[in-house]
C-alpha positions as CSV (number, residue, x, y, z in Angstrom):
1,X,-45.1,-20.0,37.6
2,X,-42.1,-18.0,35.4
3,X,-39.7,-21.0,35.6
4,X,-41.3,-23.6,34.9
5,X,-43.1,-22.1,31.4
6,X,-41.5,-23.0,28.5
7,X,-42.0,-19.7,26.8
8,X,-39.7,-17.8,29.3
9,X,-36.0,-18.7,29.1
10,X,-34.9,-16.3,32.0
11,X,-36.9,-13.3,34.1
12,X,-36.5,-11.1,36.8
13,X,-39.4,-9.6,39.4
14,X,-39.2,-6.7,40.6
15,X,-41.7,-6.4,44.1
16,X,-43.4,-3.1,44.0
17,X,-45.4,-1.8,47.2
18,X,-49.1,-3.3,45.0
19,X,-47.1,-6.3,43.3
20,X,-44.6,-6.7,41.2
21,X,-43.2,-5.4,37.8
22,X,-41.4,-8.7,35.8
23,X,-39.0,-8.5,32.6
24,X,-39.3,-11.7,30.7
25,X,-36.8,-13.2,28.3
26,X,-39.3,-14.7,25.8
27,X,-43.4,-14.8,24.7
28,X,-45.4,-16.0,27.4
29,X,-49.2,-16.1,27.1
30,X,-49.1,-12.5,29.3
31,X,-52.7,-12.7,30.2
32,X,-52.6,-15.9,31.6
33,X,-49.6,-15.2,33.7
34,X,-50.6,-12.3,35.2
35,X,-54.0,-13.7,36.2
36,X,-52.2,-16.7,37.5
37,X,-49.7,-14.4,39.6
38,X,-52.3,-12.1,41.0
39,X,-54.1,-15.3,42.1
40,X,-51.3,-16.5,44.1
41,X,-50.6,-12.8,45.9
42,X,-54.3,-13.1,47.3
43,X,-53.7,-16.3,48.8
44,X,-50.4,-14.4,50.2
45,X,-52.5,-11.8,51.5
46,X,-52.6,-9.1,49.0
47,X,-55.8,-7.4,48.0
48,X,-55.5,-5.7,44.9
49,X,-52.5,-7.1,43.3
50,X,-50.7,-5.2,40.2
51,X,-48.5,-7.2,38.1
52,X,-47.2,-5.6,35.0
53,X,-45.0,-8.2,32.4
54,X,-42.7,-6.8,30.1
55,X,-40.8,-8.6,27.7
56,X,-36.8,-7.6,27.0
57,X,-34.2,-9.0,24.9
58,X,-31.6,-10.0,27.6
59,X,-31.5,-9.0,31.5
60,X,-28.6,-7.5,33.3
61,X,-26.1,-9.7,34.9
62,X,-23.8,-9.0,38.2
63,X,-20.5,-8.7,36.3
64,X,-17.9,-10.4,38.5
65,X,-20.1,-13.7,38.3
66,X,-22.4,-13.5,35.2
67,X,-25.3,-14.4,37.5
68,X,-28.9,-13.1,37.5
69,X,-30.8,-11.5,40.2
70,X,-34.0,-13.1,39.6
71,X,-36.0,-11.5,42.6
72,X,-35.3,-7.8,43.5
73,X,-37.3,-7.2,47.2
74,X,-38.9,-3.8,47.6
75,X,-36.5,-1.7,49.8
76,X,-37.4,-1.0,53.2
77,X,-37.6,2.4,52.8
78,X,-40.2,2.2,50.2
79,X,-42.0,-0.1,52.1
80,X,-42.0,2.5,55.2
81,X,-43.1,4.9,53.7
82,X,-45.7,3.2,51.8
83,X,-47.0,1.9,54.7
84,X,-47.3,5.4,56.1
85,X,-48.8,6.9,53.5
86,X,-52.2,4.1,53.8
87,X,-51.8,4.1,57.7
88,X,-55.3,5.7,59.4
C-alpha cells in the first residue's frame, strides 16, 4: 500500500501495540491510506487498529550504509507488557 503510491517517495512504520505510527516522504491522500491500512490489520486480526500518518522532509538513514529501516517491530518488551496490562 506505501510503496507502491506514487505520492510517497520513501516511508518508514513504526508498529505500535494498536497499529502503527508511519512517516511519509511526500502528500499521500492520508485518509485514504489510513482507511486502506486499518482494513488490512482486521483481516490480520486486529480489532481496533490505530494508524497515525505523518509527513517529514527526509527519514533517518543507518550511517555506515545509507540504507533505510523501512519497518521498525514493536519491542518485545512493549509487547509484554502490553499484553499484561489487557490480560483478564
Amino acid at each position: 500500500m506505501l510503496g507502491p503510491d506514487p505520492r510517497i517517495s520513501e516511508y518508514q512504520a513504526t508498529q505500535t501495540v494498536a497499529g502503527a505510527d508511519i512517516v511519509v516522504v511526500g502528500d499521500p491522500d492520508r485518509e485514504t491510506l489510513i482507511s486502506a491500512l486499518v482494513a488490512a490489520l482486521r483481516r490480520y486480526g486486529l480489532a481496533e487498529p490505530a494508524i497515525r500518518i505523518q509527513a517529514a522532509d527526509g527519514l533517518s538513514r543507518y550511517r555506515g550504509s545509507g540504507k533505510l529501516r523501512r519497518f521498525i517491530p514493536l519491542s518485545v518488551s512493549v509487547a509484554t507488557a502490553s499484553r499484561r496490562k489487557i490480560a483478564p
